[in-house]
N, C-alpha and C positions, 0 to 999 in steps of 0.2 A: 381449516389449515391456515398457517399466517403465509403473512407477506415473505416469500423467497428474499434471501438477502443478495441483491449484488456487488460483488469484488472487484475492480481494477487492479491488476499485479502490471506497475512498470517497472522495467529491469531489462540490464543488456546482459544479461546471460540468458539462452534457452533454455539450457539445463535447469535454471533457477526457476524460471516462469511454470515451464513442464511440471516439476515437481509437485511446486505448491498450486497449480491447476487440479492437477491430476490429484491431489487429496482432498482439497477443499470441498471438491466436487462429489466426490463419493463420500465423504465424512459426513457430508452435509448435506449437501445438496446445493450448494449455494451456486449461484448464476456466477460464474466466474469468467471475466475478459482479460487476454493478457496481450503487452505491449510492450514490443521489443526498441521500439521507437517513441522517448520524449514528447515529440510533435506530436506526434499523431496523438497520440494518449490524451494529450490535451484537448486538442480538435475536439474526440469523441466525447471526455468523458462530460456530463451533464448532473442535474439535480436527481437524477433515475440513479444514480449511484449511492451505496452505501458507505463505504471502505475502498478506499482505496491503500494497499502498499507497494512504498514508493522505494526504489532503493537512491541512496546517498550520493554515490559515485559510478557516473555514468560518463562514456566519452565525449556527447554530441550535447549533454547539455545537464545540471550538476541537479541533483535531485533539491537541493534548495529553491535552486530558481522554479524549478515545475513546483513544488510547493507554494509557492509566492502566489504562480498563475494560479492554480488550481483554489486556493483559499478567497483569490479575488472572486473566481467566478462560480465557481460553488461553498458561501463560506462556512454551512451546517454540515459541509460532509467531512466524516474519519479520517484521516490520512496518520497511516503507520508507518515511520521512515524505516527501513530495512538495509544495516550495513556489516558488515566484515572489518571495519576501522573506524573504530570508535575514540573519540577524544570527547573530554567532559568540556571542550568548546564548542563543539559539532554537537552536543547533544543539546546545550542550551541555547544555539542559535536556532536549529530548526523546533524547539517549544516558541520562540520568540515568533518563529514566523509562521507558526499557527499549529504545529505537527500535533497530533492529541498522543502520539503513543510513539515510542522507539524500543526497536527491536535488534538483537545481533545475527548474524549470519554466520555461522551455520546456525537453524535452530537449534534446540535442545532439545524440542521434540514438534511434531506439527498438530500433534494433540494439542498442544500451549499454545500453540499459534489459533488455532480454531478457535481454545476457549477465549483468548483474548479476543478475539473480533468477537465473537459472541457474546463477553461483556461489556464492550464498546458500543457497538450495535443497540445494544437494550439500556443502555444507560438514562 
């Protein structure tokens, strides 16, 4: 059996975290952490990670900037930006600061979302 994949989901909604927790997990199996808090998220997450999805717009602190962090200090791991308000400048500043993949919020299905980290992941 391979390597369990592990997930970081930051996002200040519950509802959102719960969601794509609560699928990943049974779809997959994947080790999933989720973070309702920018900070922290950071603190924890390490090179033990695989994927991280990050969402865009957060009140305490802009999913750009934890992009930034997180690229400095882990710079081989996934980061999927996840947003609800998309603009074609938003989408090419966070390629610019390292994002591998963007996504919109609501899914269209979390099947898409699974297989997308799943070809991310194996790349």
């Amino acid at each position: 059996m391979g390597k369990v994949i592990k997930i970081a989901i930051i996002d200040d909604e519950p509802s959102i975290l719960e969601m794509i927790e609560t699928y990943l997990h049974r779809a997959s199996g994947f080790n999933v952490s989720t973070f309702s808090n920018p900070q922290s998220a950071i603190g924890s997450i390490d090179a033990s990670y695989d994927v991280v999805l990050l969402d865009m717009m957060m009140p305490s602190l802009s999913g750009l900037d934890v992009l930034k962090v997180l690229r400095e200090k882990v710079p081989e791991l996934v980061i999927v930006m996840m947003t609800a308000y998309s603009t074609l400048d938003k989408v090419l500043k966070s390629h610019r600061e390292g994002a591998t993949h963007y996504i919109m919020k609501p899914f269209s299905s979390m099947k898409a979302l699974e297989e997308k980290i799943l070809e991310l992941v194996h790349k």
